[in-house]
C-alpha positions, 0 to 999 in steps of 0.5 A: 689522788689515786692510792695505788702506785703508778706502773711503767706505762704510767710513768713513760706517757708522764715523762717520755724524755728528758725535755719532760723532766727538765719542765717538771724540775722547771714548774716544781722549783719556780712554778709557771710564772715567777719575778725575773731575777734580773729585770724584775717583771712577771715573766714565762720562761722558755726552754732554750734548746740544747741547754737544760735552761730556760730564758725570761720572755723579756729579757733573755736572762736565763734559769737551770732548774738542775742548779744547785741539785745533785743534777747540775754536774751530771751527765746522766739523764733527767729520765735516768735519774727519775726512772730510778726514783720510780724502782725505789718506789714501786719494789718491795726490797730496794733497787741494787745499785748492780740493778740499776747499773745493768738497766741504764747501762752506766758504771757501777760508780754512777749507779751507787752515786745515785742510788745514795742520793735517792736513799738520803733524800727519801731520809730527807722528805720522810723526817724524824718526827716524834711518834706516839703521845698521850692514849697511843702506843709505841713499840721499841725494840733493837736489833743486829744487821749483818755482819757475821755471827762468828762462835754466836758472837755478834761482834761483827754485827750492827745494832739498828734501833727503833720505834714504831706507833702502832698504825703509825710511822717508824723511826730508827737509827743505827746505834753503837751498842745496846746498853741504856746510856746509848738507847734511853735518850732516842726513846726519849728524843722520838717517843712524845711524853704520856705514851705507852711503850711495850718493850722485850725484857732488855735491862737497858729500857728499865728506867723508861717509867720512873726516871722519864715518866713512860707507861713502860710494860714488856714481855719477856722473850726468853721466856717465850712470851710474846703476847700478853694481852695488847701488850707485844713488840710484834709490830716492830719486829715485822718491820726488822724482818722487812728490813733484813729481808731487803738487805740480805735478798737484794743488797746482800751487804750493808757496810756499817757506814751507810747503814742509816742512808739504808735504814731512812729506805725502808722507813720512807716505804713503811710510812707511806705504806697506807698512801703508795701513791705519794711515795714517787709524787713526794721526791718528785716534789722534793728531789730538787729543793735541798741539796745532801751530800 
């Protein structure tokens, strides 16, 4: 499969219309020929016209491929919604929900709905598997996302939290503070045991080497030290960079309570970063197989 993303001529020769959408949602969930569910038999089955069904060859006994997806009750097009999964995969940033109502000319509501959707099945398709593991290392940091830093207070601020493998994958979470009882146990949930972990100089992450075992090294930041040897939390903090990047230039506001529907985004671009060609391939595969609300 080619590496590089597929560009909007691409996309409108793969699906012209909604007819297209329907048959690739139909071969994705049930493939070219499966066993009817009513009479049993190896079976084709055949679009059935003005209704997004298709009927078995013997007797008639009709499948919705948009049934029990996020699909089946809307009234926006199979094309609309493909079309939106393939701005989130080519951009850098994300896709406005303002966008996304301004192209397809549909509500504002019906735009963020979507967008909500695809966020949590980016989240979906990209997992929350365990980074690192004996001989490799793994950066962990946190942060503050929006908000507004009032008298240099973040009290309005989110605190995002995350690991990365270096060359690897990232995970984060949006967290409720900064202090050990709440970040300790993700290091210990998403960073594999015999890693090495390279933190700044927080005290929270000080019993990372004798209470759980890490090969624990930082650098102190207020000292203004950022490298020391391969020792450094660079990698990390470029994906932050990435991520406010994204939320002030294009979403300018995250509410606390979507945040991590906004932050499994840019880890889903972040890990396929290395294969951009998957990334529209895999929620075309995925998309209609788990229902998330």
């Amino acid at each position: 499969m080619a590496q590089k993303l597929s560009n909007i001529r691409q996309f409108q020769k793969r699906f012209p219309d909604e007819d297209a959408c329907l048959a690739h949602l139909m071969r994705t969930r049930f493939g070219e020929r499966f066993t009817c569910f009513k009479c049993q038999k190896q079976a084709t089955y055949y679009r059935v016209k003005a209704r997004r069904s298709f009927e078995c060859e013997h007797c008639g006994y009709q499948v919705y491929p948009t049934a029990g997806t996020p699909f089946e009750k809307t009234r926006t097009s199979l094309r609309d919604w493909f079309y939106v999964m393939f701005l989130f995969c080519t951009t850098r940033n994300g896709v406005a929900a303002k966008e996304v109502q301004r192209q397809l000319g549909v509500t504002y509501k019906t735009a963020w709905r979507m967008c909500r959707l695809i966020r949590l099945y980016m989240g979906y398709v990209d997992g929350d598997n365990p980074v690192g593991g004996p001989g490799k290392t793994v950066e962990v940091d946190e942060t503050f996302v929006g908000g507004k830093d009032l008298n240099g207070k973040p009290d309005d601020k989110s605190v995002v939290f995350g690991v990365l493998e270096r060359g690897g994958d990232v995970v984060t979470r949006h967290v409720i503070d900064r202090t050990a009882k709440t970040l300790v146990p993700h290091v210990v949930s998403f960073v594999k045991k015999g890693s090495r972990v390279h933190t700044d100089e927080l005290s929270s992450y000080r019993s990372l080497t004798e209470r759980h075992g890490y090969d624990h090294e930082t650098v102190d930041h207020s000292a203004k030290e950022y490298v020391r040897g391969d020792v450094h939390t660079n990698g990390i903090e470029s994906f932050w960079s990435s991520v406010k990047r994204g939320i002030n230039g294009t979403y300018v506001w995250v509410s606390k309570k979507h945040l991590q529907t906004y932050l499994r985004e840019f880890e889903y671009r972040h890990n396929l970063r290395q294969q951009p060609a998957l990334m529209f391939e895999l929620l075309l595969q995925a998309f209609p197989k788990v229902r998330v609300e």
